[in-house]
C-alpha positions as CSV (number, residue, x, y, z in Angstrom):
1,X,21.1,-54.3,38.6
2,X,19.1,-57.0,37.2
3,X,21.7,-60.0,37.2
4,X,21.1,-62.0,33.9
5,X,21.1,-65.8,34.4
6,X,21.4,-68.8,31.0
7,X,18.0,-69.9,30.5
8,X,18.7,-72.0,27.1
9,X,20.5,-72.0,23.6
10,X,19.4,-69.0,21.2
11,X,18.6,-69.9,17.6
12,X,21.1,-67.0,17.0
13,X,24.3,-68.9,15.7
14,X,26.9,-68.1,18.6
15,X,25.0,-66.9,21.3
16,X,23.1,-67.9,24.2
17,X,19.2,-66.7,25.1
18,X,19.3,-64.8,29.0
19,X,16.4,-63.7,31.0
20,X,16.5,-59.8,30.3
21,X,13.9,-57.0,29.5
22,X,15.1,-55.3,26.3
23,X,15.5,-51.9,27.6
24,X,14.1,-50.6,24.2
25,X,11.3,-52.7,23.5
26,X,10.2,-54.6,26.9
27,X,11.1,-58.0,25.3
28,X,11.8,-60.2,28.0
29,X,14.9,-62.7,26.5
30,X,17.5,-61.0,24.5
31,X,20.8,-63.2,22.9
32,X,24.5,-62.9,24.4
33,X,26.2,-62.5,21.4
34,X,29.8,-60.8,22.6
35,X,31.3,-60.3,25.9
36,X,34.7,-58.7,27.1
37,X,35.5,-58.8,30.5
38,X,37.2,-56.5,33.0
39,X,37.1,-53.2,31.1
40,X,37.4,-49.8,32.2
41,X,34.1,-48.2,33.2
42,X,34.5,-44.8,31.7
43,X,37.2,-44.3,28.3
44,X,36.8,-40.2,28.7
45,X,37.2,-39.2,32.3
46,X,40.6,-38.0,32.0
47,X,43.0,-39.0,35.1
48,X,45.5,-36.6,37.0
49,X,48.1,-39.9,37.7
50,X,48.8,-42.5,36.3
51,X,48.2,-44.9,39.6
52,X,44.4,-43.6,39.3
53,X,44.5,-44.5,35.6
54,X,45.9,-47.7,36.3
55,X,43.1,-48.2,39.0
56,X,40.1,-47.3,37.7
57,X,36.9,-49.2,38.3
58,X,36.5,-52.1,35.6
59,X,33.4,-53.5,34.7
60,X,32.1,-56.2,32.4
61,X,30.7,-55.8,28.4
62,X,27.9,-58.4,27.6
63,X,26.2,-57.6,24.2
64,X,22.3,-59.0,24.1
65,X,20.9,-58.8,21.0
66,X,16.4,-58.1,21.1
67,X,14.8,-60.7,18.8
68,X,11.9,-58.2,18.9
69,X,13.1,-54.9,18.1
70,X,16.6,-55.5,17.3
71,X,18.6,-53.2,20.0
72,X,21.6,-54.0,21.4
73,X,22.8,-53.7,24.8
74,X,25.2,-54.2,27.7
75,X,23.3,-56.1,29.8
76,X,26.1,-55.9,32.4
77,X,26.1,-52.3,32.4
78,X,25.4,-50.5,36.2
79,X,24.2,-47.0,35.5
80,X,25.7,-46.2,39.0
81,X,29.1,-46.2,37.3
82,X,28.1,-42.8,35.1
83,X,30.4,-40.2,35.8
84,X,29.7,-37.3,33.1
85,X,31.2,-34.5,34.9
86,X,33.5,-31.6,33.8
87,X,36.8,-34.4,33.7
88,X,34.8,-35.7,31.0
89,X,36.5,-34.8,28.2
90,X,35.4,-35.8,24.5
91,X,35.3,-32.3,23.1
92,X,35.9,-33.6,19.4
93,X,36.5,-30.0,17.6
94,X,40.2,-29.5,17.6
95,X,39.7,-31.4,14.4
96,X,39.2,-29.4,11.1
97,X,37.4,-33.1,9.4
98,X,35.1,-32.9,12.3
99,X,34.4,-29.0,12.8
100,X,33.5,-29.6,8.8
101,X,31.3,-32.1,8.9
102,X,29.9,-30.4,12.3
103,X,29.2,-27.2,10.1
104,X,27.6,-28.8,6.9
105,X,25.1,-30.9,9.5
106,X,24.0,-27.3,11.4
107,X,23.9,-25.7,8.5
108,X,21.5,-28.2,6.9
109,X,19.6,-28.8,9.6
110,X,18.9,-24.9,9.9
111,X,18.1,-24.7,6.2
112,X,15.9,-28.0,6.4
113,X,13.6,-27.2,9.5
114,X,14.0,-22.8,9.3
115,X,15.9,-23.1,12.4
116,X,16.4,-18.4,12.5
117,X,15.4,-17.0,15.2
118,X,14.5,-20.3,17.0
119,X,14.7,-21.6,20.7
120,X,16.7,-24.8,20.5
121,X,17.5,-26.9,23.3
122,X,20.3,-29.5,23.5
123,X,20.4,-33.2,25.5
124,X,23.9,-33.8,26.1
125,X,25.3,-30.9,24.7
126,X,28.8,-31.7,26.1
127,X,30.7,-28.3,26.4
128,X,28.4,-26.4,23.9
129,X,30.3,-26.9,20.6
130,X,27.2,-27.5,18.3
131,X,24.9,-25.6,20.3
132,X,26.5,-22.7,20.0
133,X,27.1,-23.5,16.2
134,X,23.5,-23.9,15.5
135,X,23.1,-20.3,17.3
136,X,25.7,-18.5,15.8
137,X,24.5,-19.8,12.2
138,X,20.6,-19.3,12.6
139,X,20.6,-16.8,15.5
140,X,19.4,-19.1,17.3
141,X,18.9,-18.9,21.3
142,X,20.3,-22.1,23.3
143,X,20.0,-24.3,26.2
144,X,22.2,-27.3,27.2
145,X,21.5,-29.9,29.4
146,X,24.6,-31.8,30.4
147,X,26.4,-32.6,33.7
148,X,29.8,-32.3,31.8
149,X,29.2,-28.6,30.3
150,X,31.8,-26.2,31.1
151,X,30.3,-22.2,30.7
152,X,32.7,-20.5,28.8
153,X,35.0,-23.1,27.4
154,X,33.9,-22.2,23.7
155,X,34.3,-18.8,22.6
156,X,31.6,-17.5,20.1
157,X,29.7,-14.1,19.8
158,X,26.7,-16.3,20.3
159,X,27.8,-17.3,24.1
160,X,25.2,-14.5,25.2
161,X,22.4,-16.7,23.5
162,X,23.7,-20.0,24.9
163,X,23.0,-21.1,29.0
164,X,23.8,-24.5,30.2
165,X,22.1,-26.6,32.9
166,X,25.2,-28.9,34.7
167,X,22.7,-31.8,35.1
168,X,21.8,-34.6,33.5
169,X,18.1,-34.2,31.4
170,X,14.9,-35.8,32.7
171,X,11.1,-35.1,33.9
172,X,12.0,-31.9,35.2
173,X,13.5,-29.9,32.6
174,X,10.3,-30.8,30.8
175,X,9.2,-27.7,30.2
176,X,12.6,-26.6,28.9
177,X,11.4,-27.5,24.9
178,X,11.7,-24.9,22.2
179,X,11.3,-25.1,18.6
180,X,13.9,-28.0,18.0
181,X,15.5,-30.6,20.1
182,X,18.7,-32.1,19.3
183,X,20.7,-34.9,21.1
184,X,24.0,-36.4,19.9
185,X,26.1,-38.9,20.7
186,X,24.3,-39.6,23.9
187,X,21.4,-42.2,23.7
188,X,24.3,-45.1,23.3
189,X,25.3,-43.9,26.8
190,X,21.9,-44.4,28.1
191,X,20.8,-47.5,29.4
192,X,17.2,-47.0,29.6
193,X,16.2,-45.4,26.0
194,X,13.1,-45.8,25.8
195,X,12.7,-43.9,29.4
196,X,14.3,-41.3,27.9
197,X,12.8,-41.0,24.2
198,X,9.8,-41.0,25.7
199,X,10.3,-38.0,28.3
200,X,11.5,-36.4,25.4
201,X,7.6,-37.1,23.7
202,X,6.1,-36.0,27.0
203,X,8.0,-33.0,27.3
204,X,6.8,-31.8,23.6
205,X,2.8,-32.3,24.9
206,X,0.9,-31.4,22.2
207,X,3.4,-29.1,20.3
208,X,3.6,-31.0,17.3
209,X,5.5,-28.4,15.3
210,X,8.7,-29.5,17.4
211,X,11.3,-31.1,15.5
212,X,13.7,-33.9,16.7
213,X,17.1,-34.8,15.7
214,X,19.3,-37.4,17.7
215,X,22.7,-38.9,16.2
216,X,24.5,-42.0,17.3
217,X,27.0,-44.4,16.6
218,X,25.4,-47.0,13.8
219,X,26.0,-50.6,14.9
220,X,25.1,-51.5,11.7
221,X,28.9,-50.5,10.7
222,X,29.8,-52.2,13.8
223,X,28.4,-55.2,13.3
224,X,29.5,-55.8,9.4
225,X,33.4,-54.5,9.9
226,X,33.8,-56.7,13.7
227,X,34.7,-53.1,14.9
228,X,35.6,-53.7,18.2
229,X,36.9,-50.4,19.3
230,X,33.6,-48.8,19.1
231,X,32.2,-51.4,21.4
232,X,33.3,-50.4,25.0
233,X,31.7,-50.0,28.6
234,X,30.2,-46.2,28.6
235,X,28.4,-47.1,25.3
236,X,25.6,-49.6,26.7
237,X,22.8,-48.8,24.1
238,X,23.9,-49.9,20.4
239,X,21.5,-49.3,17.5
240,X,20.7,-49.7,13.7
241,X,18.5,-47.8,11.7
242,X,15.5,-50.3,12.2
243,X,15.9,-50.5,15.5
244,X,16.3,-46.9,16.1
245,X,13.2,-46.2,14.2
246,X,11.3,-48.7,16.3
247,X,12.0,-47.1,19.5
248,X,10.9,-43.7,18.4
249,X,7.7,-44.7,17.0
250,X,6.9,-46.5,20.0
251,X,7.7,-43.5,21.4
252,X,5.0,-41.4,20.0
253,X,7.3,-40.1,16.6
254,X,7.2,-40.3,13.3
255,X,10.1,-41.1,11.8
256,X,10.7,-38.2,8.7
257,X,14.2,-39.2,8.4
258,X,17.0,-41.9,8.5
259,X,20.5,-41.6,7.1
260,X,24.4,-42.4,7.6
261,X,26.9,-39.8,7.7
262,X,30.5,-39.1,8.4
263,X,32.0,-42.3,6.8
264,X,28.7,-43.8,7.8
265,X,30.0,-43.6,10.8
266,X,26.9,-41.8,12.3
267,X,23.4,-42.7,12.6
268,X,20.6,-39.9,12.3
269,X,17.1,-39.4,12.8
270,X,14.9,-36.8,12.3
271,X,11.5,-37.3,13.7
272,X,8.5,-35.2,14.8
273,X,5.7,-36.3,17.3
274,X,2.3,-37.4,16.6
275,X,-1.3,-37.4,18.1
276,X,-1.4,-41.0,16.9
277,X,0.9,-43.6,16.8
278,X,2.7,-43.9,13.2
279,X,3.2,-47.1,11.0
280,X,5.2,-45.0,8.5
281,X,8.6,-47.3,7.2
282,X,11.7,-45.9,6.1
283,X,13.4,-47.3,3.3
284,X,16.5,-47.1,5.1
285,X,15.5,-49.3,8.7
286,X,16.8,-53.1,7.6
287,X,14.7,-55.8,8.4
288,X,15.0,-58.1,11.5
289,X,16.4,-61.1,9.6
290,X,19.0,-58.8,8.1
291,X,20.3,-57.9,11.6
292,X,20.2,-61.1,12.6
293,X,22.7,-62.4,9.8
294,X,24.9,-59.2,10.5
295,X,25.2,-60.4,14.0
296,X,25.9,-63.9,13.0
297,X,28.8,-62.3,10.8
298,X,29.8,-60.7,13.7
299,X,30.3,-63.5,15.8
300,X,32.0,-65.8,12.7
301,X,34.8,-62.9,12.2
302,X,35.4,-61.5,15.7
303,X,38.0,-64.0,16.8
304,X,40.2,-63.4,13.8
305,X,39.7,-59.5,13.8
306,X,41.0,-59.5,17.1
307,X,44.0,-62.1,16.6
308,X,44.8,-60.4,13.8
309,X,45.6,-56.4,15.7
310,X,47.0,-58.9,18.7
311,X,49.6,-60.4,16.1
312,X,50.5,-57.4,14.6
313,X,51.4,-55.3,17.9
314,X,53.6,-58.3,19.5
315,X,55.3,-58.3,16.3
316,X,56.0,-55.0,16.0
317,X,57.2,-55.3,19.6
318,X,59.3,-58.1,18.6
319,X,60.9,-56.2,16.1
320,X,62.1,-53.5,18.1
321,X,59.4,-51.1,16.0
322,X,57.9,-48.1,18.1
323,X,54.2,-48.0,17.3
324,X,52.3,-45.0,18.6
325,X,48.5,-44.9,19.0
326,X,46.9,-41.5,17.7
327,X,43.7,-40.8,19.4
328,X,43.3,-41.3,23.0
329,X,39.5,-41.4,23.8
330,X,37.1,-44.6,24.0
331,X,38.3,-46.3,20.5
332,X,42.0,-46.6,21.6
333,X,40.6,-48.0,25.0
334,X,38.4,-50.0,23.4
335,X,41.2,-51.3,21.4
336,X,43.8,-52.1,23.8
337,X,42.1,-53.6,26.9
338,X,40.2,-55.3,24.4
339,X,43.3,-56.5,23.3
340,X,45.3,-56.7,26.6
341,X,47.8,-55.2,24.8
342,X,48.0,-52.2,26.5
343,X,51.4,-52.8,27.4
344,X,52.8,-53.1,24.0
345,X,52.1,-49.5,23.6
346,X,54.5,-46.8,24.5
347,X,53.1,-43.6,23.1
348,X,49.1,-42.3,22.4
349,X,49.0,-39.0,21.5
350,X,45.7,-36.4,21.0
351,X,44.8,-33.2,19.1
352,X,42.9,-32.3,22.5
353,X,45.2,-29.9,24.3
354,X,42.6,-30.4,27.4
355,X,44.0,-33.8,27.5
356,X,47.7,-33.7,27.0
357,X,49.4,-35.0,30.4
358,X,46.4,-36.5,31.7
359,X,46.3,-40.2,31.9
360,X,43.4,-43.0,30.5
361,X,41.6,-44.9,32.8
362,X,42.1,-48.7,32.8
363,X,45.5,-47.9,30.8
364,X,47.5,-45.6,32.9
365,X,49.3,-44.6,29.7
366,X,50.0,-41.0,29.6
367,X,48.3,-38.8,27.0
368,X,51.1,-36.6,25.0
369,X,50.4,-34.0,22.0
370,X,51.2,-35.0,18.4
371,X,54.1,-32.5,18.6
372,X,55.5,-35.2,20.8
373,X,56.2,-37.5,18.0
374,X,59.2,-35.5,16.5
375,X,60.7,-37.1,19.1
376,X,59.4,-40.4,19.1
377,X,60.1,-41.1,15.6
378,X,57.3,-43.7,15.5
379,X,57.6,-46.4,13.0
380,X,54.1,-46.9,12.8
381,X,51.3,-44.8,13.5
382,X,48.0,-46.5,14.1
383,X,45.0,-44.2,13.9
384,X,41.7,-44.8,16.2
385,X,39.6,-43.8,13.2
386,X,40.1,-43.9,9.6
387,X,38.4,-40.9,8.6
388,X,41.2,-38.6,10.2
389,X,43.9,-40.2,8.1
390,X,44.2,-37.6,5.9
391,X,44.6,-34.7,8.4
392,X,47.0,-36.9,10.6
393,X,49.0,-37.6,7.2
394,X,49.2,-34.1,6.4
395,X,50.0,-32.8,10.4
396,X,52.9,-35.5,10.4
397,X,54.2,-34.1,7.3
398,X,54.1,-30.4,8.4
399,X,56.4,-31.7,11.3
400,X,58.8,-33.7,9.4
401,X,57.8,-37.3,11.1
402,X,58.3,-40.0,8.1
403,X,56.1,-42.9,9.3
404,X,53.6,-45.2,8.6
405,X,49.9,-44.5,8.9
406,X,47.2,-47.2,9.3
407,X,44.0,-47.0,10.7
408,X,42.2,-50.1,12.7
């Protein structure tokens, strides 16, 4: 692991200038802007005790910022920490918001790029969700690479069409192309991303008629709302639309589309390769400068943000209120070893069946179903993300649990 060391002040208000190739780009300084120390190394490996919760390997979260491209990443991150294997558990459609928004995004991109009929190959496919979506809308045929698929664990008529590789993707499933190549939510897990964009372009060759489509987590969002539970160990690579576009046509892509979805939430491109390198800008990448005062805003409100959710849990603690933490995945450890308020937390409950009586790593707390909180008769409920409000609202209601709801 490259071992960063202080070289001098950034002109970056807030931050300090290290000795550290941009992982994107090749620049060779990037600016510490955020650190949080002694976090768990994986939010989403789900633990059978609560002694190997409570012990799990921690590591360290140091955000450098690239003055040249604009990525972000953890330049503490050790890539030999990567677990993805079937314990890995983030399997995100028990949720009726999400399996929407899932369907309107395969249904557009099969109506956008004439995905019928196709060959379509997935990077990180976790357990197939989307995959097989996209093949039982298009009649598609499938392949997913990922070391944390699990054959059979979603049922579909299109499960013939659909075979998974347990591996993670590189030079040798090369050959393994097809007419379109999606990859979601797994570049920001990626430390080296412009190894990987670019086996992606070598893999295509000279097929130019092969479209791309990766979605991430926009730091953009994270940067302007000091959202500190998306910022968290596993997620080393953090990107905004300008930077994102940079690193693809350095890649050998041209960048066809940029856009926020899902709450703008989620950052997508669509891209397709070229002979030539492109100069092509799309109106939605922000400039450098821009960046550079969204991390500056960062750094002015971070301190507050997070005195602010420390506050309110020792008061409710104080109080004698029972606060319960809906979502257990990498936002609500995010949020409480941020914190270190993990102990003011008795209850975290999940829509995931596949996690219910496992325990989270660095928190030990165990992971019950929402049914759970008839009983509980939380005061509060504090939700992970505000975009399932409304379906939490309405689940709560349907089992008679009065409470308050507020997201982070």
């Amino acid at each position: 692991m490259n071992q960063p060391s202080v070289i001098k002040q950034s002109s970056l208000t807030g931050t300090r200038t290290i000795a550290h190739s941009c992982p994107s780009c090749g620049h060779p300084e990037l600016s510490v802007f955020y650190e949080v120390r002694n976090v768990p190394v994986h939010s989403c490996l789900m633990m059978p005790t609560q002694q190997e919760a409570i012990d799990f390997p921690c590591g360290d979260v140091v955000l450098g910022f690239c003055p040249e491209c604009g990525f972000i990443t953890n330049v503490e991150f050790d890539a030999n920490n990567s677990d993805y294997s079937p314990i890995y558990e983030d399997q995100q459609s028990f949720s009726p918001t999400f399996n929407s928004f899932a369907y309107k995004l395969a249904s557009r991109l099969i109506d956008k790029f004439d995905l019928h009929d196709k060959n379509v190959v997935e990077i990180g496919c976790s357990k197939g969700d989307f995959l097989i979506l996209l093949c039982e809308l298009g009649n598609n045929r499938g392949l997913g690479i990922d070391p944390s698929a699990i054959v059979g664990r979603v049922q579909s008529e299109a499960a013939d069409r659909v075979s998974f590789i347990q591996d993670y993707y590189s030079e040798k499933y090369a050959d393994r192309v097809g007419d379109f190549i999606c990859c979601r939510h797994t570049l920001e897990h990626i430390h080296q991303t412009a190894e990987l964009v670019r086996t992606v372009r070598r893999s295509i060759g000279d097929r130019l008629d092969t479209t791309v489509f990766f979605e991430i987590p926009d730091m953009g969002r994270v940067l302007t709302e000091q959202a500190f539970e998306d910022i968290y160990y596993e997620h080393c690579s953090y990107f905004t639309p300008g930077s994102l576009a940079r690193l693809f046509r350095n890649s050998g892509f041209e960048v066809d589309d940029l856009y926020l979805d899902y709450g703008d939430q989620y950052l997508m491109i669509e891209a397709r390769p070229v002979a030539t390198p492109s100069t092509k800008i799309h109106p939605a990448e922000e400039s450098l400068e821009q960046l550079v005062r969204d991390v500056e805003t960062f750094t002015a409100n971070i301190g507050n943000k997070l005195a602010h959710w420390t506050q309110h849990l020792q008061e409710m603690r104080s109080q004698g209120k029972r606060v319960a933490v809906w979502g257990s995945g990498s936002k609500c450890v995010a949020f409480l070893t941020t914190l270190g308020t993990k102990d003011l937390i008795d209850c975290v409950v999940d829509i995931n069946p596949h996690r219910h009586g496992r325990f989270i790593p660095g928190i030990g707390q165990e992971i019950k179903s929402p049914e759970s909180l008839k009983d509980y008769q939380p005061d509060q409920v504090i939700v992970m993300n505000a975009i399932y409000c409304d379906e939490i609202q309405q689940m709560l209601e349907k089992m008679g649990v009065t409470t308050e709801v507020t997201a982070i």
